[in-house]
N, C-alpha and C positions, 0 to 999 in steps of 0.2 A: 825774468827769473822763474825757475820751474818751483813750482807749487809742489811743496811735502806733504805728500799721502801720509795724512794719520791713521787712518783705518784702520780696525784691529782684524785679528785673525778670531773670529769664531766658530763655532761649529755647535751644530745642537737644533732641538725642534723649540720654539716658544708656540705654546698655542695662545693664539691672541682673543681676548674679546673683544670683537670689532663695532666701535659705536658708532651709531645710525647718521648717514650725511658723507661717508667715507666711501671713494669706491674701496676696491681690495689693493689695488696697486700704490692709492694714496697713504692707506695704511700701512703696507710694507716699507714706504720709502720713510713714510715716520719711525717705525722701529729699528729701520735698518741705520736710522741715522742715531737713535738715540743707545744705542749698541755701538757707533762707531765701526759696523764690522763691513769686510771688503766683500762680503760677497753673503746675497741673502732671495730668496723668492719665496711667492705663497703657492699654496695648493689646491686651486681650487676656487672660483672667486665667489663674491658674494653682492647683492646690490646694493645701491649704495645707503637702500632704504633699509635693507638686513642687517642686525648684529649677530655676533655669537661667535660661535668657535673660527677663528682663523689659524691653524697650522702652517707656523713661517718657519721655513729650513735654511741654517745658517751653515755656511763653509761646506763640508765635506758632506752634511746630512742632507742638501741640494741632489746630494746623487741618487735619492732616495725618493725625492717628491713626487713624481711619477706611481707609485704605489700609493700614496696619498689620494690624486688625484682620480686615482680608477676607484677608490673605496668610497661604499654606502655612508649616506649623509642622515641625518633625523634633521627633522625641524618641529618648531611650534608657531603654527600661523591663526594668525586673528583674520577670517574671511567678509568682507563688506557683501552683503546680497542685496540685489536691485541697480547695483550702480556697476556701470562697466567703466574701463579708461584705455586710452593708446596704447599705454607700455602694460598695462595687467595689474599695477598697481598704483598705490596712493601717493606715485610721485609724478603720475599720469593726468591726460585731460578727459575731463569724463564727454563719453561719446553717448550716454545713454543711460536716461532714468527709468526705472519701472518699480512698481510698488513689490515690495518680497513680504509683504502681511499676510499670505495664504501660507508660506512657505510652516511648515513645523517638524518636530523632531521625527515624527514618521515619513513625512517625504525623504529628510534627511538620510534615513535610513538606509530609507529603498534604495536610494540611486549611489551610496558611498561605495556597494559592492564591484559599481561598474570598474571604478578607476584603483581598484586591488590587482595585483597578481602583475604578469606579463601586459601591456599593452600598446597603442600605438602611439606616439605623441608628435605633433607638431610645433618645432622652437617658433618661439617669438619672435615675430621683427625686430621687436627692441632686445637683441643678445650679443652678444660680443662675437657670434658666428659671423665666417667670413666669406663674402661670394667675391670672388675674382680681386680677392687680395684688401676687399675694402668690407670692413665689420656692417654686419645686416641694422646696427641702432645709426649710423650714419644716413643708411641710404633713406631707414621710416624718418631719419629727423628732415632729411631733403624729403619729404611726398613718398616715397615711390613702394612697393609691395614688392615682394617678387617671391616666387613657387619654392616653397621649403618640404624636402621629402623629410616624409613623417621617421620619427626613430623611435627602435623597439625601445625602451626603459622595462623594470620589474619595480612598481611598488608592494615593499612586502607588508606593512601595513600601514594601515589609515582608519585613524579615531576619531569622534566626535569627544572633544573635551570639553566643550560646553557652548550653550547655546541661548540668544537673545534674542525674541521675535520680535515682528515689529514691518516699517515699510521700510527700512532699513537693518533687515535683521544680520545678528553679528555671530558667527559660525568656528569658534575655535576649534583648531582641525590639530594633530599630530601624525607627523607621515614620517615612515622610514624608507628611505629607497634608491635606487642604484646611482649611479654616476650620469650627467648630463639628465638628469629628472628636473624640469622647471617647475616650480612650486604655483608661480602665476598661471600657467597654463592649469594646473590640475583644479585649481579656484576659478579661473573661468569657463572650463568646463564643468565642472558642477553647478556652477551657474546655470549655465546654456541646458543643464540639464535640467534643473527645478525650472528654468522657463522666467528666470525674471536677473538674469547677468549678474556677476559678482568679481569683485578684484580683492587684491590682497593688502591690507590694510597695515599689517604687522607681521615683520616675518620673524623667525628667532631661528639658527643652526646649533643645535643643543648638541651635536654630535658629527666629527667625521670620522671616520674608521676609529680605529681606538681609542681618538681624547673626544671628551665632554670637556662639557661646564666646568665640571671639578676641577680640570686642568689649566683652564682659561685664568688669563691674567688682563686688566684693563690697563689701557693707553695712561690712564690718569697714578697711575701704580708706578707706570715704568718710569713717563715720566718726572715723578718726585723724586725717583732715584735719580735720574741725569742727571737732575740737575744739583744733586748732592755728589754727583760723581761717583756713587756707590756700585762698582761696577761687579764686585764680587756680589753683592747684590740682587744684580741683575744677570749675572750667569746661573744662580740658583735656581733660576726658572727655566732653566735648558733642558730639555730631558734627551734622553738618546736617540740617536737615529734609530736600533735596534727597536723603541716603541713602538713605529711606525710600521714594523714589519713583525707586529707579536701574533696577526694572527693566523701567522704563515707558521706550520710544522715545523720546527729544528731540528737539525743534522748536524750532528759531531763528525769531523773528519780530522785522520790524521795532517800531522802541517804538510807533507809532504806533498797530499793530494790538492789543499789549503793553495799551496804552492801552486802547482798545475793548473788550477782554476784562476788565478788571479795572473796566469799569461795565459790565460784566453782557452786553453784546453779543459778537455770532456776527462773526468775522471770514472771507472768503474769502481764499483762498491758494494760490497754484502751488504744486504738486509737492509733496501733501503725502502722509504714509504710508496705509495701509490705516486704515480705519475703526476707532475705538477710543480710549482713553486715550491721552494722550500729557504728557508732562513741557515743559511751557514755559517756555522762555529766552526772554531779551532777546538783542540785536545780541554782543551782550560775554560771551554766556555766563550770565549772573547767572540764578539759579532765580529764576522768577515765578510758577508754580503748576502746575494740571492742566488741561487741556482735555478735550474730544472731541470726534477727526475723524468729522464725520458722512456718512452717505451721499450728502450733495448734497454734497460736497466745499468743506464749511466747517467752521470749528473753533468750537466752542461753548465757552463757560467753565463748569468745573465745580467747581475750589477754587481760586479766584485768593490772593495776598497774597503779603507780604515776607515771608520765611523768613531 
């Protein structure tokens, strides 16, 4: 007998706060189940030692995560100095002890400016990145290394939030910064730069593009509803696709051109912004999707639909 699909239809962003022990996939499949909705993905994942903002797009806001995905993250990380590990952090085997009691707030100092701005970075073995089809944390949990070209990332900043000496001193960092930025990497290079290795002990994502904290709701929240079945409830936490793309300029366009762009045509228009992304409205306001203002001063469609 064929099994009846209950699954509901949703659509909307929940941003989750994701508790420590979870990777991001396991938590998606948790929400997605206690939502009952047929169609849900996350934006961006997080380790499974990380909590904090998870942004899961549900239904029709799916066409939207991509934009999620390319935007600037914050974190607040608690850094271990003297002690190194396999994976970067405290879910790691420690490869190497060294005393960090020399370490203090003015070395800290000096060396924070290195890992600002534009710089180079090398992913970890242990990342969900893929060589010839098979994820690089597979191949370190088999033995094996292999050559990863360095990638540009921008951290735009990086703060010393407090600090505890010691032969194991404890380095609370806040870092804001681009897309594919490994948090363990910038802790064990500042490690490798005071001279006595450091992994990351505690990580927090306080932010990805537009939702924070604020916005975040815990697994332990949702699920009291489930299980109350309170499902209006639990839609109250949906916020709109349109969130996710606030901080893209908007563009009012008649329905007609509205129209044009959503079969796949380039419309021209008076008076439109500078070159780039842009968030597309109808007459009314109503989100209708993304474009881009091109250099001949037409807008091109680039993720049209109903949100």
């Amino acid at each position: 007998m064929k099994r009846r699909n209950n699954a509901r239809r949703v659509d909307g962003i929940l941003v989750l706060d994701k508790p420590p022990g979870l990777t991001s996939n396991a938590a998606l499949q948790r929400v997605k189940g206690i939502y009952f909705a047929q169609k849900a993905g996350h934006t961006g994942s997080l380790d499974p030692l990380a909590t904090g903002v998870l942004p899961i797009c549900f239904g029709e806001a799916t066409k939207w995560s991509q934009f999620l995905l390319d935007s600037d993250k914050e974190y607040l990380t608690t850094v271990c100095l003297g002690v190194t590990t396999d994976t970067g952090d405290a879910d790691g085997t420690v490869l190497e002890e060294r005393s960090a009691a020399a370490v203090d707030v003015a070395a800290i100092d000096a060396v924070l400016p290195r890992f600002r701005g534009e710089i180079e970075q090398v992913p970890p073995m242990y990342s969900a990145l893929k060589r010839n089809g098979v994820p690089l944390y597979e191949l370190a949990r088999a033995g094996q290394v292999v050559e990863r070209e360095a990638r540009r990332i921008t951290v735009y900043s990086l703060e010393r939030e407090g600090f505890e000496g010691g032969e194991r001193a404890s380095l609370v960092l806040r870092v804001c910064a681009s897309k594919g930025t490994y948090i363990r990497v910038v802790a064990e290079d500042i490690g490798a730069a005071l001279g006595c290795g450091a992994h990351v002990a505690t990580l927090r994502r306080s932010r990805a593009g537009p939702f924070s904290d604020a916005d975040a709701v815990s697994l332990d929240v949702l699920d009291a509803l489930r299980a109350d079945r309170a499902f209006e409830e639990l839609d109250s936490f949906l916020l709109p696709a349109s969130r996710a793309l606030g901080h893209l300029p908007e563009l009012r366009l008649a329905e007609s051109s509205c129209y044009y762009l959503s079969q796949g045509q380039a419309v021209t228009v008076a008076n439109l912004p500078a070159p780039g992304l842009v968030r597309i409205a109808g007459e009314d306001g109503s989100f209708r999707g993304v474009g881009e203002v091109l250099d001949d001063r037409r807008v091109a469609p680039r993720r049209m639909g109903a949100a």
